[in-house]
C-alpha positions as CSV (number, residue, x, y, z in Angstrom):
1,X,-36.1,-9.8,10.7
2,X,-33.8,-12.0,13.4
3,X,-31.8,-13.0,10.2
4,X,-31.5,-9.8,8.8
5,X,-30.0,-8.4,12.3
6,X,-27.9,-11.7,12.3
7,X,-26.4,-10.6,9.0
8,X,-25.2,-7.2,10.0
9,X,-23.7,-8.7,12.9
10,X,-22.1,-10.8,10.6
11,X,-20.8,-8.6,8.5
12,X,-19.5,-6.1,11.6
13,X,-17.6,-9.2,13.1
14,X,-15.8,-10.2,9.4
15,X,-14.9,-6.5,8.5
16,X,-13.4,-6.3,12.3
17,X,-12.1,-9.3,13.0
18,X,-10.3,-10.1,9.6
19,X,-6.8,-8.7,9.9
20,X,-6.5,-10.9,13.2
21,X,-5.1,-13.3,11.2
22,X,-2.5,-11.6,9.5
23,X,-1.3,-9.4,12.2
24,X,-0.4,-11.2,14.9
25,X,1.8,-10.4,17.2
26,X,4.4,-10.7,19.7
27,X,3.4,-10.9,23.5
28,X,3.7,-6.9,24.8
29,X,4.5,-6.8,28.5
30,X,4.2,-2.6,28.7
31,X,1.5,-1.4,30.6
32,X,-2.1,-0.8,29.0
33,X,-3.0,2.7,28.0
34,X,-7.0,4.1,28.0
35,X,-7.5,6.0,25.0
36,X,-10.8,7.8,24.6
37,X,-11.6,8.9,21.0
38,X,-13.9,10.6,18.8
39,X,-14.4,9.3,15.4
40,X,-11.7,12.1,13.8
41,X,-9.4,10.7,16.5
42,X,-9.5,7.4,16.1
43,X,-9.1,8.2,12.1
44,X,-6.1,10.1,12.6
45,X,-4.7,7.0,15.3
46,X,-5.1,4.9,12.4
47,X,-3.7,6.5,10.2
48,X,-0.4,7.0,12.1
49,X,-0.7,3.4,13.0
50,X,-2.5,1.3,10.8
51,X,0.0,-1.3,8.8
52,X,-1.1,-0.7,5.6
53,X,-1.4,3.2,5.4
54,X,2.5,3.2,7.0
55,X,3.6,0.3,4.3
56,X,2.2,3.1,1.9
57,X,3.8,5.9,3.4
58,X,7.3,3.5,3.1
59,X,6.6,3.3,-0.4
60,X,6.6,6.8,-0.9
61,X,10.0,7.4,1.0
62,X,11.1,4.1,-1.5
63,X,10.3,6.2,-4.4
64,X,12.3,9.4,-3.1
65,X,15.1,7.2,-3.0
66,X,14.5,5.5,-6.3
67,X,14.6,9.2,-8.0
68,X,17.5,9.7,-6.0
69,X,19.1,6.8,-7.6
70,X,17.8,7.8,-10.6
71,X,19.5,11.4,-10.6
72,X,22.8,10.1,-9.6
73,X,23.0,9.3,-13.6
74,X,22.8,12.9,-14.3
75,X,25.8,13.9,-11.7
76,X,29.8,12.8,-13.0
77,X,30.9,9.4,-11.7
78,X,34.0,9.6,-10.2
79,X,36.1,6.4,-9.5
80,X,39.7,5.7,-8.6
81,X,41.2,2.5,-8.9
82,X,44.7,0.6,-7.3
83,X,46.1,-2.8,-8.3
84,X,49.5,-4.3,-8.5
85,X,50.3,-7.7,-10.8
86,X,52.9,-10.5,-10.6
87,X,53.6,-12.4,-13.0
88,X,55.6,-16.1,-11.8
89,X,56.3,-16.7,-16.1
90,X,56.2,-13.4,-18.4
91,X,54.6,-14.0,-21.6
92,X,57.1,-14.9,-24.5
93,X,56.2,-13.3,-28.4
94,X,57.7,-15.4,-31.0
95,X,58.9,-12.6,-34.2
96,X,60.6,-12.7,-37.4
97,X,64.7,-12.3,-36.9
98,X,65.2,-8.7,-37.8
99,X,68.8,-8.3,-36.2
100,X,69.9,-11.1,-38.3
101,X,69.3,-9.4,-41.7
102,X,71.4,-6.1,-40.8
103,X,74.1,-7.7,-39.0
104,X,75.2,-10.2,-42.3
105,X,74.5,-6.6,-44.4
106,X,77.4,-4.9,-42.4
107,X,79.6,-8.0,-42.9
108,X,79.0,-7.9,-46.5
109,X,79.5,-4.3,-47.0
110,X,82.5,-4.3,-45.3
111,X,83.3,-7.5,-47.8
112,X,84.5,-9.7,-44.9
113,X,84.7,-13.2,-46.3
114,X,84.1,-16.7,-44.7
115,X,86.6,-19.8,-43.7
116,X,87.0,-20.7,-47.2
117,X,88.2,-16.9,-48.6
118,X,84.5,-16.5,-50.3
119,X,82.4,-13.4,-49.6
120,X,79.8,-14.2,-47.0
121,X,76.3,-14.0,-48.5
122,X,72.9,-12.9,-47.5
123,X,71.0,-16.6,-46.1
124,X,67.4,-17.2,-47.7
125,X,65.8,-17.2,-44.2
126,X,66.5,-16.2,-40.7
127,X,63.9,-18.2,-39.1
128,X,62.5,-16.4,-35.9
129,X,63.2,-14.8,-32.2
130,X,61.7,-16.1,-29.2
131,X,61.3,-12.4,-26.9
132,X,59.7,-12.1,-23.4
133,X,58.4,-8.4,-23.2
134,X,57.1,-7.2,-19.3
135,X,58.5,-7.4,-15.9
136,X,57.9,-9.9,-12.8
137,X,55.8,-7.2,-11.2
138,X,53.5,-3.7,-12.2
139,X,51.9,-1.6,-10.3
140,X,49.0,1.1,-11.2
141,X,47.5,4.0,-9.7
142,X,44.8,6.3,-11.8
143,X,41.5,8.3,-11.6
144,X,38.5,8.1,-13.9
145,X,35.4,10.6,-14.7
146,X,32.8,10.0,-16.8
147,X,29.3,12.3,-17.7
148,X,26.5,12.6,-19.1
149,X,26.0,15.5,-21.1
150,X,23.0,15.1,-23.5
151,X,20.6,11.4,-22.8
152,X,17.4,12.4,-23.9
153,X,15.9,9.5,-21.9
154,X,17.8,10.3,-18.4
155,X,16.5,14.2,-19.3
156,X,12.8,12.6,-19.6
157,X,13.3,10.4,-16.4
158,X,14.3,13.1,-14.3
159,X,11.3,15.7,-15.8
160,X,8.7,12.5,-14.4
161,X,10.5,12.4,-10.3
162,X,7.6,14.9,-9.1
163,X,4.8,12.6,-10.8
164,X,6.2,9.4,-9.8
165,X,6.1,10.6,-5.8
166,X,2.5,11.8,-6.4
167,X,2.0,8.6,-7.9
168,X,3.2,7.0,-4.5
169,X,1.2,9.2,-2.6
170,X,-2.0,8.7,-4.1
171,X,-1.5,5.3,-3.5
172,X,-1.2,6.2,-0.2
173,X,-4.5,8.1,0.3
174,X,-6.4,5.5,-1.4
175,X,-5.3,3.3,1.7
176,X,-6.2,5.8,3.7
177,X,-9.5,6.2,2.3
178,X,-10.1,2.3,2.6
179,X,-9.2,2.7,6.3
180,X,-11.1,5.8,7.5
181,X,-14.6,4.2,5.3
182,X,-13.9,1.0,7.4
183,X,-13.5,3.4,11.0
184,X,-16.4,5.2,10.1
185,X,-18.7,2.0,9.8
186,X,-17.2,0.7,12.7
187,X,-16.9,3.3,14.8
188,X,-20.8,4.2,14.1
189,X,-22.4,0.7,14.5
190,X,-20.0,-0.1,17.9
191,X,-21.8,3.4,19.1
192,X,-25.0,1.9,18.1
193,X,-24.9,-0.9,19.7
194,X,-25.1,1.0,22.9
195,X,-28.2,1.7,22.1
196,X,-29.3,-1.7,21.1
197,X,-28.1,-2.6,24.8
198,X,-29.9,0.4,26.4
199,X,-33.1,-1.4,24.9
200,X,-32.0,-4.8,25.9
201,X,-31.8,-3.3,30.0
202,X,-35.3,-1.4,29.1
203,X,-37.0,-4.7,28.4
204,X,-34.9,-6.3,31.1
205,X,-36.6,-4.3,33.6
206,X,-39.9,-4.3,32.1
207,X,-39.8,-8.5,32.5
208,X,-38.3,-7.9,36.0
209,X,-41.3,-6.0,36.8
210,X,-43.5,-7.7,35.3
211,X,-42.0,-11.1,36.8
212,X,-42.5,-9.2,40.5
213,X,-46.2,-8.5,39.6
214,X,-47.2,-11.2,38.3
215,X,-45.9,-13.5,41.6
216,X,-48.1,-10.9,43.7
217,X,-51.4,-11.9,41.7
218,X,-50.2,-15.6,41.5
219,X,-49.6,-15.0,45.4
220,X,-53.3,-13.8,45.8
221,X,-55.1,-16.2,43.4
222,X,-55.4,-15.0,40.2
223,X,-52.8,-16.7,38.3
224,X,-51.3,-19.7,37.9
225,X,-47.6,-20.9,38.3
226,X,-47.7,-21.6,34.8
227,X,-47.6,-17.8,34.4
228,X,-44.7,-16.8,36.8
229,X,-43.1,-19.6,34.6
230,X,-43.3,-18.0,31.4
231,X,-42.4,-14.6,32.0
232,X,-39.0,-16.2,34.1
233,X,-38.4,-17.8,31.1
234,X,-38.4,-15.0,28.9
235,X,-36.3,-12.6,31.6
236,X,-33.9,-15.7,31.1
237,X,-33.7,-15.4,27.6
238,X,-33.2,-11.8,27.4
239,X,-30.5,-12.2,29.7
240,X,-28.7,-14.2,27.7
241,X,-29.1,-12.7,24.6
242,X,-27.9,-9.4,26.0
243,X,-24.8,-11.6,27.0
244,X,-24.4,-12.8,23.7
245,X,-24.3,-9.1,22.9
246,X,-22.0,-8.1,25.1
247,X,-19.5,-10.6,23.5
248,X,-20.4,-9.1,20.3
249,X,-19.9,-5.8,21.3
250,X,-16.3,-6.7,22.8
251,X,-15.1,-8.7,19.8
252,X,-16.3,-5.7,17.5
253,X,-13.7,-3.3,19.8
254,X,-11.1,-5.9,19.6
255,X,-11.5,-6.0,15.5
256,X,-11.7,-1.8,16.4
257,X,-8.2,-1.7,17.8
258,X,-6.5,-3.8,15.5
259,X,-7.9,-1.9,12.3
260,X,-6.7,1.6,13.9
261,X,-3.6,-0.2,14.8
262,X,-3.6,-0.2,18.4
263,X,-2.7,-2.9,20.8
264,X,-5.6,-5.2,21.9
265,X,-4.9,-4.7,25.7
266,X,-5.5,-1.3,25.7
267,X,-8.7,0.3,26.8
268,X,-10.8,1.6,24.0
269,X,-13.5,4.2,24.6
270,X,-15.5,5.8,22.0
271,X,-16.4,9.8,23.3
272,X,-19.0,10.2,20.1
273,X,-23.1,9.6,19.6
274,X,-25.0,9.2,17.0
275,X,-28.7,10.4,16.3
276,X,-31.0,10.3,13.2
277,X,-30.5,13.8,12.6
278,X,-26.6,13.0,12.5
279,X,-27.4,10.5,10.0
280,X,-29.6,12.2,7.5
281,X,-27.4,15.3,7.6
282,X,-26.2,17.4,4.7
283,X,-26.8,14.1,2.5
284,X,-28.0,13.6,-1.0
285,X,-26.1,16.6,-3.2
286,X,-26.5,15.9,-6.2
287,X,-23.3,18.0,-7.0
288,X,-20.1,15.5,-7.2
289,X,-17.0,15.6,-9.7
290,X,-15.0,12.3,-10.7
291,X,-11.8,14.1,-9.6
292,X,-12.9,14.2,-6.0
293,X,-12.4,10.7,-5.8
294,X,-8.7,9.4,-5.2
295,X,-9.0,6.4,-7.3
296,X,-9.8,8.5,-10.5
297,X,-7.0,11.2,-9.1
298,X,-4.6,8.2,-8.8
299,X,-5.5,6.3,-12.2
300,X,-5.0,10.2,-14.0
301,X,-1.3,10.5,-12.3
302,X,-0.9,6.9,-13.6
303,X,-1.7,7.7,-17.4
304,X,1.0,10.9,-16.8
305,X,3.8,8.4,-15.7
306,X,3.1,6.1,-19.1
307,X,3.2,9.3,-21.5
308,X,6.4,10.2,-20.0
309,X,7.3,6.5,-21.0
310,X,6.5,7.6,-24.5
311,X,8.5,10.7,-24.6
312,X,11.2,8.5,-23.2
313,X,11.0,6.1,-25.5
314,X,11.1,8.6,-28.6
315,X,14.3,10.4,-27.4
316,X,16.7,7.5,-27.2
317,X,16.6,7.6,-30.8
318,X,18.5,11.0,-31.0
319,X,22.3,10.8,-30.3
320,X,23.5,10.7,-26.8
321,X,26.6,12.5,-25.9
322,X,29.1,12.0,-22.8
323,X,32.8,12.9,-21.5
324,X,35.4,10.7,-19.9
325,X,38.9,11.3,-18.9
326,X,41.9,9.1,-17.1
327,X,44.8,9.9,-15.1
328,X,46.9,7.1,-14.3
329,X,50.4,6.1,-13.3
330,X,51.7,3.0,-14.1
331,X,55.3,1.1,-13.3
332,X,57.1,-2.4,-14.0
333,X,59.4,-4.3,-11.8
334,X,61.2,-6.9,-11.6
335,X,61.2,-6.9,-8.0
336,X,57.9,-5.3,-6.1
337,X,59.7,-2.6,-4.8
338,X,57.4,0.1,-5.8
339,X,57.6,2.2,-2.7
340,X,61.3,2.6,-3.5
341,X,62.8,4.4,-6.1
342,X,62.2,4.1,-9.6
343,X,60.2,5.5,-12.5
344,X,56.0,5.3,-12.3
345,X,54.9,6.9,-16.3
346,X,51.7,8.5,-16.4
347,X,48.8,8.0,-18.6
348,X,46.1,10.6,-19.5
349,X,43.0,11.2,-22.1
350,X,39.9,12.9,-22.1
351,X,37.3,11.8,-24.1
352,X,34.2,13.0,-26.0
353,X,31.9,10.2,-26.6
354,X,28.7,11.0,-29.5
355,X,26.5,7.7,-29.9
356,X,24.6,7.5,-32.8
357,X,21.6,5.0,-32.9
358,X,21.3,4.1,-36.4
359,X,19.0,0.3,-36.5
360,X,18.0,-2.0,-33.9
361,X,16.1,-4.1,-35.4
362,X,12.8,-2.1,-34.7
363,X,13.2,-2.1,-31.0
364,X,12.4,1.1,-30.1
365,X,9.5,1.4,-32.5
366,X,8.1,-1.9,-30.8
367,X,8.9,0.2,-27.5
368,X,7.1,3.1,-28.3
369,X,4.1,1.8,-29.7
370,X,3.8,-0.4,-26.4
371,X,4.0,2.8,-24.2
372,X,1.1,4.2,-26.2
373,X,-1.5,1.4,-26.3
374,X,-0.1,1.7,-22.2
375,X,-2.0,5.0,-22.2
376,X,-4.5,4.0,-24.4
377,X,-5.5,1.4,-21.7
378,X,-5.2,3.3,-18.8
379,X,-7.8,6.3,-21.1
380,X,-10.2,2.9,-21.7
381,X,-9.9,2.2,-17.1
382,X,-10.5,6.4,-16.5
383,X,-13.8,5.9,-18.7
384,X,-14.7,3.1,-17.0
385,X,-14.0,5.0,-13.7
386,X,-16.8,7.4,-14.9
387,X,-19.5,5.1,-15.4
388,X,-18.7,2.9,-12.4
389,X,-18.3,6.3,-10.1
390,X,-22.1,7.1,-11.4
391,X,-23.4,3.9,-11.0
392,X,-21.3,3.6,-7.2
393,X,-23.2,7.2,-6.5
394,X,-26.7,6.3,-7.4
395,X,-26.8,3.1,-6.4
396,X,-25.2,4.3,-3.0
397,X,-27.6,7.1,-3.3
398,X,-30.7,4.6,-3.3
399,X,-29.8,2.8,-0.5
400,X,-29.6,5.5,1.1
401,X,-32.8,6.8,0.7
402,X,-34.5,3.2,1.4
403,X,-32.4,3.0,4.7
404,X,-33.6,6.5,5.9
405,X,-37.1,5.7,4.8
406,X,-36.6,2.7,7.1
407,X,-35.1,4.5,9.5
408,X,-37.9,6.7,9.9
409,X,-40.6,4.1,10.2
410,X,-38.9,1.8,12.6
411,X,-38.4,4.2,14.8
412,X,-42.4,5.0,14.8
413,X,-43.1,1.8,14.5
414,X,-40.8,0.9,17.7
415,X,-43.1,3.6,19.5
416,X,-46.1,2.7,18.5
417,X,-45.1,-1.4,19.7
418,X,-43.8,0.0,22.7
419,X,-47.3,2.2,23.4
420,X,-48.9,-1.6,22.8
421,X,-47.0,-3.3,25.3
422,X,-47.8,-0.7,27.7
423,X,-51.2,-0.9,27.3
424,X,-51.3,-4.5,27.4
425,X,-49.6,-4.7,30.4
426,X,-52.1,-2.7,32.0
427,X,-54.8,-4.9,31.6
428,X,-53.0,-7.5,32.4
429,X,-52.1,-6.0,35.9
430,X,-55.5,-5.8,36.1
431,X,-56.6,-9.0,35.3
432,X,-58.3,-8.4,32.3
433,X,-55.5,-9.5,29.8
434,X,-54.4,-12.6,29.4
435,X,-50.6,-13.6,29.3
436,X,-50.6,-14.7,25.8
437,X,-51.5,-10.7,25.0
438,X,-48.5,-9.7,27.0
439,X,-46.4,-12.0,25.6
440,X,-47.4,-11.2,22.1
441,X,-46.8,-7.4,22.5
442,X,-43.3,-8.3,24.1
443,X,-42.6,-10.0,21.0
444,X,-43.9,-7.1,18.9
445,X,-41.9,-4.4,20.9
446,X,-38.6,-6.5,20.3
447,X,-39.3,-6.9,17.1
448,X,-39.6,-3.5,16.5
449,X,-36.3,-2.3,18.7
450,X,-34.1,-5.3,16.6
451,X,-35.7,-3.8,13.4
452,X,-35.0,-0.2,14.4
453,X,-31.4,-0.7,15.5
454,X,-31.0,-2.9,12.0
455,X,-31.9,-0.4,10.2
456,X,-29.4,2.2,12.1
457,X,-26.7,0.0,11.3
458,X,-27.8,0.0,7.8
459,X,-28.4,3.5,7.8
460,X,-25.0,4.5,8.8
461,X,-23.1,2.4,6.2
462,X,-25.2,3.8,3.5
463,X,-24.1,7.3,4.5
464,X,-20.6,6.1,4.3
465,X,-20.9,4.2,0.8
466,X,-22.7,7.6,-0.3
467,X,-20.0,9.5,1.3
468,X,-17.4,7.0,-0.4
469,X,-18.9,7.1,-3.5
470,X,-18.8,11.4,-4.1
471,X,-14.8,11.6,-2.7
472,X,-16.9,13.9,0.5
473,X,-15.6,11.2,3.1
């Protein structure tokens, strides 16, 4: 039973002190602050303050801003634009020599005649002109607008902005679930441990009694040093073990504190109790609905966000229509003078844009079909959800029942050891017990007081689990 008590410590220290390690941080010079909880307090403390319920809480406000982003394709873009060019060598255009041709055809109709009295005729080919068209310098100025009128897949994206911030949210009180189940436990088994030190002090005073008595007979005759020995050495070792508990019991508040997200140096006490009756209370209904938990809830949003993928998909076949216009000025110069005078020509258009998706090579097709076996998969995880919430509810529901049962008969079983030692001890006192009896019915009694706060501890996590397991926590 030592090694079953040994586990549950175990697994208290590993739940608390895991995050250490990612979480350090730097050295805090403000003053430390006493904070005396409840469990609902120090649930609500966490979640405030925990790191990963307020990274989840970030990635809600991300997602706000991402359909933000998202809208802004919905609302005209407006840009304006300003640039000026120089050019050191303006681009020459080689063309055919059309001046040529009508200059010789005036000559000829006026029948003017060359050097040697003959009429001038029309040359076979005039070969080509070498023209530079531009200016040194231009200068522009204009305004553009563009919008969206019909995009069945921007209409679709922003139809989905309420279910993709749910989405987040869930998320969120998933964490949040993960962290309160994790308080609870805690919280519970550090206010247990009182108890299991209440009983440590108990048996501490017994042995110091005991010790105190049995030096009076050893004084008077009737026992030996031997048996002052033996009970010292067993005060000693409760002694220490209640020291080793103590650390325990400190670590575990440490491991508290950085779970709820509160500085280490602060003082931490806990303000609630726990009883059996607490334990066993309002438990095993059989009445519980997948959509109480959050995982199912947040799987269900999931599937929503992939069938709005599909209707996506589907519409960016269908045409999508948008407007643009331009107003611009524009001017060249062969000097940058364009503050002076001089003439700037404006440019302007509005235009009505219709694209029409025709074949691409079976891409959207590919894309649709994806986005359904997306759905598909997440239908296959919900179904699965089902059978693993039964199974997590009567498994949880099992353990439950066994730790109770325990519960029930290590306490009477601690009362009954406890009546044994008491008797014992009598007989000892008067010298008709030996110290081997004594020493057997100490055993038994901390036996029993191990067992019974083991099976507290166990007790409360089950109710958790159970808790856990409906969506009731």
């Amino acid at each position: 039973m030592k090694k079953r008590r040994n586990n549950s410590t175990a697994f208290l220290m590993a739940l608390l002190l895991s995050p250490l390690f990612s979480l350090a941080q730097k050295p805090d010079t403000t003053a430390a602050v006493k904070h005396e909880f409840s469990l609902q307090q120090a649930v609500d403390y966490a979640l405030k303050n925990n790191v990963n319920v307020k990274n989840a809480l970030i990635d809600v406000q991300l997602q706000e801003e991402q359909n933000r982003e998202f809208t802004s394709n919905a609302y005209p873009h407006i840009n304006a634009s300003l640039g000026t060019t120089y050019n050191p060598s303006v681009a020459t255009s080689v063309l055919p020599n059309f001046i040529s041709p009508a200059t010789y055809q005036v000559l000829i109709d006026q029948g003017v005649k060359d050097g040697n009295g003959n009429p001038i005729q029309m040359p076979s080919d005039f070969g080509f002109i070498a023209a530079q068209f531009g200016t040194k310098y231009s200068a522009n100025a204009g305004i553009s607008l563009s919008q969206i009128l019909f995009d069945g897949q921007v209409f679709v994206g922003l139809q989905a902005r309420p279910t993709a911030v749910a989405f987040r949210k869930k998320n969120m009180e998933v964490t949040a679930d993960q962290i309160k189940a994790n308080i609870y436990k805690v919280y519970y088994q550090l206010v247990v441990s009182k108890t299991q030190v209440e009983l440590l002090d108990a048996n501490i005073a017994l042995y110091e009694k005991l010790l105190h008595d049995t030096k009076l007979i050893y004084e008077n005759g009737f026992r030996e040093q031997l048996d002052v020995d033996k009970v010292t050495v067993v005060l000693a070792n409760l002694r220490t073990e209640k020291t080793k508990v103590m650390n325990v019991i400190s670590n575990g508040y440490y491991g508290l504190k950085v779970l709820m997200g509160m500085p280490v140096k602060d003082e931490l006490v806990l303000t609630d109790k726990i009883t059996d009756e607490q334990i066993k209370d309002g438990m095993l209904n059989d009445a519980y609905k997948y959509e109480d938990r959050k995982d199912f809830q947040y799987l269900q949003i999931g599937k929503t966000l992939n069938e709005y993928n599909v209707r996506r998909y589907k519409l960016s076949q269908i045409p999508t229509i948008s407007l643009t216009g331009l107003y611009a000025k524009n001017a060249q110069r062969n000097k940058w003078n364009f503050f002076s005078k001089g003439d700037w020509f404006s440019v302007s258009n509005i235009n009505l844009n219709i694209s029409i998706p025709i074949f691409n090579g079976f891409l959207v097709k590919s894309k649709i079909a994806q986005a359904k076996l997306e759905v598909r998969k997440i239908d296959n995880q919900l179904e699965s959800m089902k059978l693993y919430i039964d199974n997590d509810v009567e498994v949880s529901r099992n353990n439950f029942r066994t730790a109770i049962a325990t519960l029930d008969f290590q306490k009477k079983n601690m009362a009954l050891a406890e009546k044994v030692y008491q008797q014992t001890k009598k007989k000892y006192e008067i010298g008709t017990g030996s110290q081997i009896d004594i020493n057997s019915a100490q055993t038994d009694l901390k036996t029993a007081q191990t067992n019974y706060i083991t099976a507290m501890y166990d007790a409360i996590i089950a109710r958790v689990d159970f808790l856990k397991a409906t969506g009731k926590l």
